[in-house]
Legacy VTK file of the C-alpha trace (Angstrom):
# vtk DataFile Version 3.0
C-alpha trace
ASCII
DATASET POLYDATA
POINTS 618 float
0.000 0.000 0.000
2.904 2.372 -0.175
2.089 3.292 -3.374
-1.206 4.228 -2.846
-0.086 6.714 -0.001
2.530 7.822 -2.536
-0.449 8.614 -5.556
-2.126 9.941 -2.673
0.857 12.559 -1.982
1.092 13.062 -5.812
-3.075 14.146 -5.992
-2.893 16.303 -2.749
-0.169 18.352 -4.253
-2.047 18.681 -7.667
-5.108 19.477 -5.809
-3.567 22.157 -3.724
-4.749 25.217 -5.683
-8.030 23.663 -5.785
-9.551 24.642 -2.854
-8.785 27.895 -2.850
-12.656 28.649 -2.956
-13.183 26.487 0.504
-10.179 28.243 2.134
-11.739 31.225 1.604
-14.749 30.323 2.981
-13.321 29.074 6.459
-11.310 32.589 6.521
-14.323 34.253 6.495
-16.417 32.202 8.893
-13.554 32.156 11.636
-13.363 36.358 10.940
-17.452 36.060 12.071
-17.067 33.724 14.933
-18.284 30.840 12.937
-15.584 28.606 13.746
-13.069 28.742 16.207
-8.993 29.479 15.029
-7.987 26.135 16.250
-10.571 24.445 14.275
-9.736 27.017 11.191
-5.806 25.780 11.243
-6.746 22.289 11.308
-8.951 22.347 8.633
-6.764 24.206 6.616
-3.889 21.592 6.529
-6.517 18.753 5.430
-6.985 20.956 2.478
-3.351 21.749 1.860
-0.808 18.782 3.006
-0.543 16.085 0.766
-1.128 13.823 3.185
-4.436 14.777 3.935
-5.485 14.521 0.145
-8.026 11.700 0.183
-10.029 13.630 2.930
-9.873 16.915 1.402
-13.078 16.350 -1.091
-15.202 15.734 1.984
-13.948 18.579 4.023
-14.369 21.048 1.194
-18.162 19.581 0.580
-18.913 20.391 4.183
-17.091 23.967 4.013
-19.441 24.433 0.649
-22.665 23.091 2.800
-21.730 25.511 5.656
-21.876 23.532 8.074
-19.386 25.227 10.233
-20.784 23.843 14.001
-19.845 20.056 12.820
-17.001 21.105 11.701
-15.764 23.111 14.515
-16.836 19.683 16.519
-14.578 17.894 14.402
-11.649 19.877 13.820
-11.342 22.126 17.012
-8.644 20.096 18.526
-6.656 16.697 17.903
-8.049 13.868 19.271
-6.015 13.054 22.807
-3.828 10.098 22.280
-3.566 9.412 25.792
-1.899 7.005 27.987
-5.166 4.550 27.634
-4.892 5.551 23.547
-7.305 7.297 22.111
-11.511 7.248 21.994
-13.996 9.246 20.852
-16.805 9.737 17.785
-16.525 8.176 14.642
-16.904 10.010 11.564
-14.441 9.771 8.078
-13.156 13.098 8.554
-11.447 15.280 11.475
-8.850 15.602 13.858
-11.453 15.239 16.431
-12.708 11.991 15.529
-12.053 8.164 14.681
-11.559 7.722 11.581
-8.777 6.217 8.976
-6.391 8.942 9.812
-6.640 9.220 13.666
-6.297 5.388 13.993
-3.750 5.277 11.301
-1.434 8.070 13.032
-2.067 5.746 16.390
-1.276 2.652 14.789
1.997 4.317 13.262
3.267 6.473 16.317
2.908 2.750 17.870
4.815 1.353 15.517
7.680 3.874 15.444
8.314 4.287 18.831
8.798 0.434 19.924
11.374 0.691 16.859
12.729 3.595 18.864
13.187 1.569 21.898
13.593 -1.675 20.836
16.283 -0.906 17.471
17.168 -3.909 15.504
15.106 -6.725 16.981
12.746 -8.791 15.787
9.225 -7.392 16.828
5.492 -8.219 17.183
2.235 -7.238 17.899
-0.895 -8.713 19.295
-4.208 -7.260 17.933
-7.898 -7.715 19.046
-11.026 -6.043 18.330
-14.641 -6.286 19.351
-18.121 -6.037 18.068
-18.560 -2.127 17.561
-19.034 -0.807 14.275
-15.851 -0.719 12.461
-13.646 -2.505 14.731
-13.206 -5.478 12.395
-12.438 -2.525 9.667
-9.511 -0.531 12.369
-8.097 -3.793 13.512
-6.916 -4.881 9.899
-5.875 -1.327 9.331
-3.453 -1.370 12.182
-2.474 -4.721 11.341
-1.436 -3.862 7.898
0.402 -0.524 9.668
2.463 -2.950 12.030
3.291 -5.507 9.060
4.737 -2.452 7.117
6.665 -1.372 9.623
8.102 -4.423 10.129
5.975 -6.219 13.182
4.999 -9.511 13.208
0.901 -8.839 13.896
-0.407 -12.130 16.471
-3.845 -11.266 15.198
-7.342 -12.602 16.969
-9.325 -13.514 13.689
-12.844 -12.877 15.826
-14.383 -10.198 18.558
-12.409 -11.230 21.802
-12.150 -9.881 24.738
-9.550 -6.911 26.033
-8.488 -9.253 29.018
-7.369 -12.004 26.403
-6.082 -9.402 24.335
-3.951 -8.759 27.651
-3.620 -12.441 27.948
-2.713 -12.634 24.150
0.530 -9.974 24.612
1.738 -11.875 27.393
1.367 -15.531 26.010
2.606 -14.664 22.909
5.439 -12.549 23.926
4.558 -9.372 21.926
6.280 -5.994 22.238
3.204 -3.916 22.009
-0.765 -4.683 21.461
-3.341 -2.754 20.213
-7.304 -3.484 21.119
-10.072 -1.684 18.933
-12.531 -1.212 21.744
-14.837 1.710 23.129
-15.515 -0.232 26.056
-19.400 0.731 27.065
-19.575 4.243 25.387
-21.646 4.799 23.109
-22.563 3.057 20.017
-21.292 6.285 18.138
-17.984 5.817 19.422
-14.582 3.387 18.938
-11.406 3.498 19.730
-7.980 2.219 19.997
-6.312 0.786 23.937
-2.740 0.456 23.265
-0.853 -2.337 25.625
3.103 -2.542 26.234
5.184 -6.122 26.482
4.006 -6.871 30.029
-0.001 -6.991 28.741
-0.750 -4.118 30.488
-1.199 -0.278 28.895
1.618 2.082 28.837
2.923 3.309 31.423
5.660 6.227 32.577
8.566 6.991 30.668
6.808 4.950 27.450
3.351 7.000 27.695
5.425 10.082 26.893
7.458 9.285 23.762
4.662 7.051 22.426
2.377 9.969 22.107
5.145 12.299 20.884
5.939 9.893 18.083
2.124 9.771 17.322
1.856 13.599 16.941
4.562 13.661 14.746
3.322 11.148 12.381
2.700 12.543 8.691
3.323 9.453 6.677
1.238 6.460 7.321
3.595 3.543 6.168
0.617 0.364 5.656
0.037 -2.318 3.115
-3.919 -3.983 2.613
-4.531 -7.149 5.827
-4.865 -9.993 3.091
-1.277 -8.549 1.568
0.085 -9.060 4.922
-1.602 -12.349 5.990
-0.866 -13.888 2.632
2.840 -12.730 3.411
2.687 -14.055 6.732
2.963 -11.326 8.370
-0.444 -11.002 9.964
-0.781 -14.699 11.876
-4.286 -15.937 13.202
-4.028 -17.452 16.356
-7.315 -17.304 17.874
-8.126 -21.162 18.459
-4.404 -21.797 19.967
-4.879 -18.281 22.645
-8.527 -19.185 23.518
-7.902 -22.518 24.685
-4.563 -21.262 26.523
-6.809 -18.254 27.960
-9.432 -20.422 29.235
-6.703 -22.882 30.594
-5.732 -19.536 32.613
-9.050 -18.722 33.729
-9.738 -22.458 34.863
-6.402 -22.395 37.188
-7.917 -19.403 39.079
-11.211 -21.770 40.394
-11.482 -23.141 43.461
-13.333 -26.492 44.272
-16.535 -25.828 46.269
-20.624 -25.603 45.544
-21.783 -25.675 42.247
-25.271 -25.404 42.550
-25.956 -21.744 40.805
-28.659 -20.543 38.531
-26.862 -17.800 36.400
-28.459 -15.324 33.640
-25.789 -14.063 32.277
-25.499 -10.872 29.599
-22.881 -9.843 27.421
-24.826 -6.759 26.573
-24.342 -7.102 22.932
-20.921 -7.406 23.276
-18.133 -10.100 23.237
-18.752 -11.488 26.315
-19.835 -14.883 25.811
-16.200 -16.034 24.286
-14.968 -15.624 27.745
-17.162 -15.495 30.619
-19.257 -18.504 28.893
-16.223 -20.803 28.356
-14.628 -19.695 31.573
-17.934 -20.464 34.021
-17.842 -23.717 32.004
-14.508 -24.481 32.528
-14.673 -23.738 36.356
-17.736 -26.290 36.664
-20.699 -23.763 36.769
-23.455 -25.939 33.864
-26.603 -24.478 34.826
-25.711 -20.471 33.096
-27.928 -19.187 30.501
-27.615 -16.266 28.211
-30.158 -13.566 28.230
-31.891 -13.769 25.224
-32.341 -10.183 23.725
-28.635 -9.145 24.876
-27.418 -12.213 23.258
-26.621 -10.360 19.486
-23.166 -9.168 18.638
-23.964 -5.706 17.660
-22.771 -2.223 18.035
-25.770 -0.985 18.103
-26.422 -2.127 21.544
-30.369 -2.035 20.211
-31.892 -3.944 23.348
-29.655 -1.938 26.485
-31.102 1.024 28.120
-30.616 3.998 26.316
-28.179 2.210 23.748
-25.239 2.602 26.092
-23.808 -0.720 27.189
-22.793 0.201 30.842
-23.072 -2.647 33.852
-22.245 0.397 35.747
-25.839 1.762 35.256
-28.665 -0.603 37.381
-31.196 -0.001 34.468
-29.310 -2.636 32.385
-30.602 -4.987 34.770
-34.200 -4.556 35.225
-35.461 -6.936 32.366
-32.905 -9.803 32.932
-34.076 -9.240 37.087
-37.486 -9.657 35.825
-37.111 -12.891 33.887
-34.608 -14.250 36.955
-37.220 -13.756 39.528
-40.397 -15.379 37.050
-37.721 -18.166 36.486
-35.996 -18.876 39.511
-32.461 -17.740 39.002
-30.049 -16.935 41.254
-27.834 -14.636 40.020
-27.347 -12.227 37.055
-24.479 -11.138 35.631
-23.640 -9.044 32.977
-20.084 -7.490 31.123
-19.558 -4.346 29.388
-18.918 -4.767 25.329
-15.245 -5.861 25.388
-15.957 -7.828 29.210
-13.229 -6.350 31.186
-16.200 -4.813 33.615
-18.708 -7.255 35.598
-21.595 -5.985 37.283
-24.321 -8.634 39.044
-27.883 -8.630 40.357
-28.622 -10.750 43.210
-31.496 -11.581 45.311
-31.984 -9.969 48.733
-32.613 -12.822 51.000
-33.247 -16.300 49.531
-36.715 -17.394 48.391
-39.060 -16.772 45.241
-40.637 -13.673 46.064
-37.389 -12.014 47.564
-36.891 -8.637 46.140
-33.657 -8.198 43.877
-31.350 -5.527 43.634
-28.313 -4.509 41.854
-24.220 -4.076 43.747
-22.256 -1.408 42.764
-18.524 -2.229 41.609
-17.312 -1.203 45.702
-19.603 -3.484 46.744
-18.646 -6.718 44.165
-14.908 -5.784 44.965
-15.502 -5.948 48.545
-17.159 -9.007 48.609
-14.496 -10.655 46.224
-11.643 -9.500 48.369
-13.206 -10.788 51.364
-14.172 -13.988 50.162
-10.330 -14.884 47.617
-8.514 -14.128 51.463
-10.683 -16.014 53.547
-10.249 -19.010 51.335
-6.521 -18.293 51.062
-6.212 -17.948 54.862
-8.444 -21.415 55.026
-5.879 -23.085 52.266
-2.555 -21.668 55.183
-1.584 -19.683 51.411
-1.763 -15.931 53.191
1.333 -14.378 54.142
2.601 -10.803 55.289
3.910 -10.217 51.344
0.626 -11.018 49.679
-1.283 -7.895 49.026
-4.461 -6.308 47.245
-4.799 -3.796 45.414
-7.302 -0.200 44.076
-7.370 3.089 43.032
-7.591 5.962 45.805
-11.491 6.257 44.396
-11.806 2.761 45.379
-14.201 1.993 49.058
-11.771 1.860 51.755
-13.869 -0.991 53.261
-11.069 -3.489 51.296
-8.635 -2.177 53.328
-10.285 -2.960 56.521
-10.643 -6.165 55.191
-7.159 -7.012 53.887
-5.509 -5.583 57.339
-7.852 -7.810 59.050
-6.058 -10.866 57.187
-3.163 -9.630 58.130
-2.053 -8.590 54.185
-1.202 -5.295 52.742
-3.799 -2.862 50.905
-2.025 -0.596 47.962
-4.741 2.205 48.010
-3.417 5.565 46.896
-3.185 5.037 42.939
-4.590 7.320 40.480
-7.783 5.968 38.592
-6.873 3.408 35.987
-6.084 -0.012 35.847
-2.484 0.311 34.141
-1.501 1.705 37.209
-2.803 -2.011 39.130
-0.502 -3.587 36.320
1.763 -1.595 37.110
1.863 -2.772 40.508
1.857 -5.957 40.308
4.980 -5.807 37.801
6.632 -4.063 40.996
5.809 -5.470 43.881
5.701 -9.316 42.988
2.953 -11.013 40.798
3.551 -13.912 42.986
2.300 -12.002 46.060
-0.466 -10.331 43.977
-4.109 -11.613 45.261
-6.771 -8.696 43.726
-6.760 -5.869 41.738
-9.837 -3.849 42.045
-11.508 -0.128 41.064
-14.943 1.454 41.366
-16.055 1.135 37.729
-16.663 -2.381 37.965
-13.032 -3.580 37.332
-11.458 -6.786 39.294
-8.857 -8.905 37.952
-7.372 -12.250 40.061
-4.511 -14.392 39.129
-1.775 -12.999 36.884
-2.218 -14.216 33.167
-3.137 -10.589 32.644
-2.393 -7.211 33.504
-5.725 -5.371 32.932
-9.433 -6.027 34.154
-11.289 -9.045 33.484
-15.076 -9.634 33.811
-14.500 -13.510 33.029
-12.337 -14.152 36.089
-14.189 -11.988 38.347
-17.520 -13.892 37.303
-16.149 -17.078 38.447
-14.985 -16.424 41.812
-17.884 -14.100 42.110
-20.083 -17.334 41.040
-18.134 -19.529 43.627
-19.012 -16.967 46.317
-22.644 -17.024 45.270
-22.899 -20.550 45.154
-21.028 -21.253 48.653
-23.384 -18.971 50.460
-26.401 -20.217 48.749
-25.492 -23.680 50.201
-25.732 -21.428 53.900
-28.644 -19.939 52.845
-27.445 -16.591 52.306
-27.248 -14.222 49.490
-24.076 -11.927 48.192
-26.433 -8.920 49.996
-26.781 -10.763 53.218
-23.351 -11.641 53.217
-22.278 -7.480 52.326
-24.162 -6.569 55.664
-21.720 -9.112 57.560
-19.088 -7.289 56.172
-21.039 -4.183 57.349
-20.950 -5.385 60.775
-17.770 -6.974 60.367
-15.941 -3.734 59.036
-17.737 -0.572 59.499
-21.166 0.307 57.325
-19.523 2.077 53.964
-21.320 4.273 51.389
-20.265 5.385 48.124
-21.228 7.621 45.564
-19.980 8.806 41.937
-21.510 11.511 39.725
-20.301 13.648 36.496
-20.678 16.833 35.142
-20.561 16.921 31.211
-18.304 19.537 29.807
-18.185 18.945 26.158
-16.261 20.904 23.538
-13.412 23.519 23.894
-14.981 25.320 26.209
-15.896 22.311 28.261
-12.214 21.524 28.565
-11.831 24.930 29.600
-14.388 25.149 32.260
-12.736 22.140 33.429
-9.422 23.398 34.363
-11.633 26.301 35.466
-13.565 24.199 37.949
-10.186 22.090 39.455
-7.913 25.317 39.678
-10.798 26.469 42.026
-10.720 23.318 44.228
-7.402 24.178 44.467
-7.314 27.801 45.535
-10.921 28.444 47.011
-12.204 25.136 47.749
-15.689 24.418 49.644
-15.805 25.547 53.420
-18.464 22.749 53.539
-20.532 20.158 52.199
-23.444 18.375 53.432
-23.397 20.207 56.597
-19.892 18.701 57.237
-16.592 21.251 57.247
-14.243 20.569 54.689
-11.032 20.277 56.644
-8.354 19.336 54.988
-7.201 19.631 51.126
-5.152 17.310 49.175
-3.666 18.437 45.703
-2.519 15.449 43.802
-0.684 17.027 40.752
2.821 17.020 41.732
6.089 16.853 39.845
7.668 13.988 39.272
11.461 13.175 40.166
13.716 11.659 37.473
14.506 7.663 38.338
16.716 5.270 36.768
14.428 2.386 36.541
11.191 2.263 34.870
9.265 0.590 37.546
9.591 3.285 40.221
9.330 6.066 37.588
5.876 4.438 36.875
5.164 3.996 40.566
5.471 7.558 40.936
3.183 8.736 38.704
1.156 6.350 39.738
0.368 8.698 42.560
0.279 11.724 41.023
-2.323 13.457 38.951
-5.376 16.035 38.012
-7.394 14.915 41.296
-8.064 16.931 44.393
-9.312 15.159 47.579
-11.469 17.014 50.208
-11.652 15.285 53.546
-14.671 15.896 55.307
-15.232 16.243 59.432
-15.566 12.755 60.619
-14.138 9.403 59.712
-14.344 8.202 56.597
-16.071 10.821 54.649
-14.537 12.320 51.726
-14.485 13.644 48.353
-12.274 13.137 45.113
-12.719 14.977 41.962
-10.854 14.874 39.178
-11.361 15.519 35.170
-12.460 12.163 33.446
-9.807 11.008 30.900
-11.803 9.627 27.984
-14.493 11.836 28.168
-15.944 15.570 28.308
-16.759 15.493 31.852
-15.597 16.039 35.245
-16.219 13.024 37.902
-16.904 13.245 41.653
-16.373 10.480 44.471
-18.106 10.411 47.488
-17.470 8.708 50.542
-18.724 8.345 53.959
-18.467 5.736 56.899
-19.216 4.572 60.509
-17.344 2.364 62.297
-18.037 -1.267 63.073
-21.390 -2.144 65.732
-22.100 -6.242 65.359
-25.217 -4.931 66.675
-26.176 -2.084 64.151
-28.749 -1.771 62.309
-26.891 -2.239 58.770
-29.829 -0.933 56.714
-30.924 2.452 59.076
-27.080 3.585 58.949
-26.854 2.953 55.281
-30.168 5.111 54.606
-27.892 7.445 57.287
-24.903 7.654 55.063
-26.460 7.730 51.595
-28.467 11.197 52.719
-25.396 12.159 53.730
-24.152 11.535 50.365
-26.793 13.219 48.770
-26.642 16.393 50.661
-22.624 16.075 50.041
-23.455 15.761 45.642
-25.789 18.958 46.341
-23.243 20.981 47.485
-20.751 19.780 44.931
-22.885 20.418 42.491
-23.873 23.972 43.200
-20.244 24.616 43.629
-19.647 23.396 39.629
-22.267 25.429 38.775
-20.872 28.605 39.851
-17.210 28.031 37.700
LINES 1 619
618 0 1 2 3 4 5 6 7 8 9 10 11 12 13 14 15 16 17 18 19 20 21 22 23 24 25 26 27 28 29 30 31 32 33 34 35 36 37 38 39 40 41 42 43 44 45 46 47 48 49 50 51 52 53 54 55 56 57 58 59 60 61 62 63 64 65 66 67 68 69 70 71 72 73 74 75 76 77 78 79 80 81 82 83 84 85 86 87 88 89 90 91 92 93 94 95 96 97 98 99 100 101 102 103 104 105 106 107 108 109 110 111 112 113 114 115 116 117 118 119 120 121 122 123 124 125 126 127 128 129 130 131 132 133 134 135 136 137 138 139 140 141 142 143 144 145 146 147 148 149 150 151 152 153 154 155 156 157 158 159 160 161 162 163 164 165 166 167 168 169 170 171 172 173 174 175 176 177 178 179 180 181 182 183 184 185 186 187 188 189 190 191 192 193 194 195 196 197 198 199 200 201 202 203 204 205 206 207 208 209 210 211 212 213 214 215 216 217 218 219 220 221 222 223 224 225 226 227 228 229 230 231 232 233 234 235 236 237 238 239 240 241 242 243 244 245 246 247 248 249 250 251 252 253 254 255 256 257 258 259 260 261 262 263 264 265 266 267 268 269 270 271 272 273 274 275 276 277 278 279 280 281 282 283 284 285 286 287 288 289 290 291 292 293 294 295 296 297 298 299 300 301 302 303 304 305 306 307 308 309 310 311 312 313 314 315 316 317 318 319 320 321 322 323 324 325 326 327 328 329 330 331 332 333 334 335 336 337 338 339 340 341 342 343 344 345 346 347 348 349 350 351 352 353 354 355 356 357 358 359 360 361 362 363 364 365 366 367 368 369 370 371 372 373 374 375 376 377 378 379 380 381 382 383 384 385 386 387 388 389 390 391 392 393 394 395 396 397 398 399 400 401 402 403 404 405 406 407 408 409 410 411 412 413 414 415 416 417 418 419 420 421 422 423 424 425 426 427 428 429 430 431 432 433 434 435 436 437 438 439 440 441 442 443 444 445 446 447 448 449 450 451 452 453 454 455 456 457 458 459 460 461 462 463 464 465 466 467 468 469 470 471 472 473 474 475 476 477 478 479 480 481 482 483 484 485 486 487 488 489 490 491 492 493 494 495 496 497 498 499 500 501 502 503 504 505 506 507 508 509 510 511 512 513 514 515 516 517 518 519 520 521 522 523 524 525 526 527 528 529 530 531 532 533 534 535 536 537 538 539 540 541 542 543 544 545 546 547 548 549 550 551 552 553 554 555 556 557 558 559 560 561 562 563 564 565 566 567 568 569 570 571 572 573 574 575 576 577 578 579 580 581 582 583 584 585 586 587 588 589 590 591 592 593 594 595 596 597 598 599 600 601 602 603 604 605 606 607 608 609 610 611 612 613 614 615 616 617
């Protein structure tokens, strides 16, 4: 395909005196306000630099149709490639969007900087995708970028999961992976996760020069997927990773009850090639799939609202309704590329119980309790073993980990390359759970990112062991309760879309900084954390990462009283700005679990008030 880029050059640089009528046109609309300068400048080199040239008829149709708001959507600034890599709308043209271009600069910055770091060697790449629109389409273009450049591409020749993808990198030994996933946004979106050698995503000092060498790509260097498989350069190895994947999965079961009624939904998504295979493998026979989730598509056309997310409770209320008329005892469902679980359970045992859904605290809370309880049972638990989460993460884990007698990391920034990260440093072999708010878990180590399938089977294990007590994964969180101290969390976002979104933003957490809240809820704010600090310079990788691990864009607010707090931060894949709440009391065996709880979350609520009037006023 280098000659098509090549004629591509050749009719951008005839073409460049042909648009002289659409430049025009966007100099006058950014002279009346139409469209902003940064927008103006970007569309101007897609009508001018060769490399541009097969996107230039489109632009200039738009210019000619006037219709300047899209456009300033689409061109106002270049699409973030981030640590995570980059997400956001689809559509053929902009610098603001997925498209050819965007993914093909990502693929290529990829590309050149493991070249960069790893000069002369032999080098390959694993690559997944999943069932959004498209993603079959941006996984062979990235595969075809990597074969040009020189990469063996280990390519997944069906939707897969991102876990397996992480699985994938590390089985096969890759340098770098790339997974075409938008996770549960929505079906408008895609995007590209890039992974480093150790199956996790890119972490400090190879975040930084791996987006530098993506904004300075111009030349795409690519040649067409069947060119490259039929060279042998692109190699299918789905059948050999899913059985080793599922092997992997399988080794992290533990022999107990059985005896489990599971509806299980992939949401439309790729779910049921690993969480199906992996209950399966673990001995769990009696799981059915929910019928009217059960479709790979990208539409999402039977989920709430169209967006895929196990993080919202209204994804649950049909499957609920057909597990209670049919006598199930647990639902479970994953986001669209099943890194995220989130479950529906019964209250108390019996038919007409009531049902209600656990928020991703609460499933990580349970899990941790439950994987060291049977580790302290098997004599496995030592001083070095440890668990894992974010600092927006319930602290109720850590009560329960020091209780075992094992160490809780807890002050890492959100994201899970940061728990990969971790377990890379302190010992994989000591690693027990890796968990954060949004619905993430990952045991065992054949990965170094989330994974809905493992977390399904020792969350069905749990389910089944207390069903055999006759308790439910509710009943069992109010031991905890009374165990640990009653805990209450709450998350909520404020959408800031566009330029001046991103503006208002920085805005909003410079004023946290220097005028922050006197109170909230009724309780004083007394004591401010800034997290954005510099970082020192380190010799080794692993303790540069481990650094910036704990520093970022988040301010913490602790509140009068133990336990209560708040983090905010700006979200990093998306036009909004996210709040954590927190709030606690301390153990009573004798409490009643359910009047604190109602206690706490009106505390919450009068805490989200506040915060939100505060936004408001930026």
């Amino acid at each position: 395909m280098h000659k098509t880029i090549r004629e591509a050059e050749d009719l951008g640089a005839e073409r460049m005196m042909d648009w002289g009528e659409p430049l025009t046109a966007l100099s006058e609309a950014e002279k009346r306000g139409e469209i902003s300068s940064s927008a103006a400048e970007n569309i101007r080199a897609w009508l001018t630099e060769p490399y541009y040239a097969a996107y230039a008829p489109q632009v200039a149709e738009m210019i000619e149709a006037r219709r300047w708001r899209e456009l300033n959507d689409l061109f106002w600034q270049v699409i973030p490639f981030g640590t995570g890599g980059r997400r956001g709308r689809m559509f053929p043209v902009g610098t603001n969007a997925i498209n050819d271009r965007t993914i093909g600069e990502s693929a290529q910055g990829v590309a050149d900087y493991v070249k960069r770091i790893k000069p002369g060697k032999s080098l390959s790449c694993g690559i997944a995708y999943d069932t959004r629109h498209r993603s079959r389409h941006f996984a062979e273009l990235c595969a075809g970028i990597m074969a040009a450049n020189g990469f063996t591409v280990h390519f997944l020749d069906e939707y897969r999961s991102t876990p397996e993808m992480s699985f994938l990198i590390r089985y096969k030994r890759c340098d770098c992976g790339i997974m075409v996933t938008a996770s549960h946004n929505p079906p408008s979106d895609n995007a590209v996760k890039v992974y480093w050698s150790t199956g996790g995503q890119v972490l400090p000092p190879h975040d930084r020069g791996m987006i530098e060498c993506v904004k300075q790509v111009q030349e795409i260097r690519a040649m067409p997927f069947t060119e490259a498989s039929a060279k042998g350069l692109v190699v299918p190895c789905t059948e050999e990773v899913d059985a080793a994947y599922r092997a992997a999965l399988a080794r992290q079961s533990r022999p107990g009850p059985r005896d489990l009624r599971v509806l299980y939904s992939p949401l439309h998504g790729v779910g049921s090639t690993a969480v199906l295979p992996g209950l399966e493998a673990a001995g769990f026979e009696q799981v059915e799939v929910f019928g009217p989730h059960a479709e790979p598509n990208g539409d999402f056309p039977n989920v709430v609202d169209h967006v895929a997310n196990p993080e919202n409770p209204r994804v649950f209320d049909a499957m609920i309704d057909e597990a209670r008329r049919r006598g199930f005892d647990l639902v479970l469902a994953t986001d669209p590329d099943a890194d995220r679980l989130g479950c529906a359970a019964p209250v108390t045992p019996g038919a007409d119980a009531s049902w209600t859904t656990l928020t991703g605290n609460q499933i990580a809370s349970l899990l941790a309790d439950y994987l060291l309880s049977r580790s302290r049972a098997e004599a496995t638990l030592t001083p070095r073993h440890y668990v894992v989460e974010t600092l927006v993460t319930t602290r109720l884990i850590g009560r329960i980990a020091r209780a075992y007698g094992v160490r809780c990391i807890d002050d890492l920034m959100v994201g899970f390359k940061w728990i990969g990260g971790t377990m890379e440093y302190e010992g994989p072999e000591w690693f027990l759970l890796g968990v954060e708010e949004s619905y993430g878990y990952l045991v065992g180590d054949h990965a170094r990112d989330k994974d809905g399938a493992v977390a399904a089977i020792i969350l069905c294990e749990l389910a089944a062991q207390l069903k055999q007590r006759g308790m439910t994964l509710p009943m069992q969180l109010e031991e905890l309760f009374r165990r640990y101290g009653v805990h209450a969390e709450r998350a909520f976002s404020v959408a800031m879309p566009g330029a001046e979104g991103m503006t208002k933003m920085a805005a909003l957490m410079s004023k946290f900084r220097a005028a922050p809240p006197d109170r909230l809820g009724g309780l004083d704010v007394t004591r401010t954390h800034d997290l954005r600090r510099a970082i020192g310079d380190y010799e080794d990788d692993l303790e540069l990462a481990m650094a910036a691990a704990r520093s970022g864009d988040v301010v913490i607010l602790d509140l009068a009283g133990s336990g209560n707090r708040v983090a905010v931060r700006p979200s990093g894949t998306e036009p909004k700005c996210k709040f954590y709440m927190f709030a606690a009391e301390p153990p009573n065996p004798t409490a009643d679990v359910a009047a604190v709880r109602d206690a706490l979350n009106a505390r919450l609520e009068a805490v989200e008030a506040d915060l939100r009037a505060y936004a408001s006023r930026v």
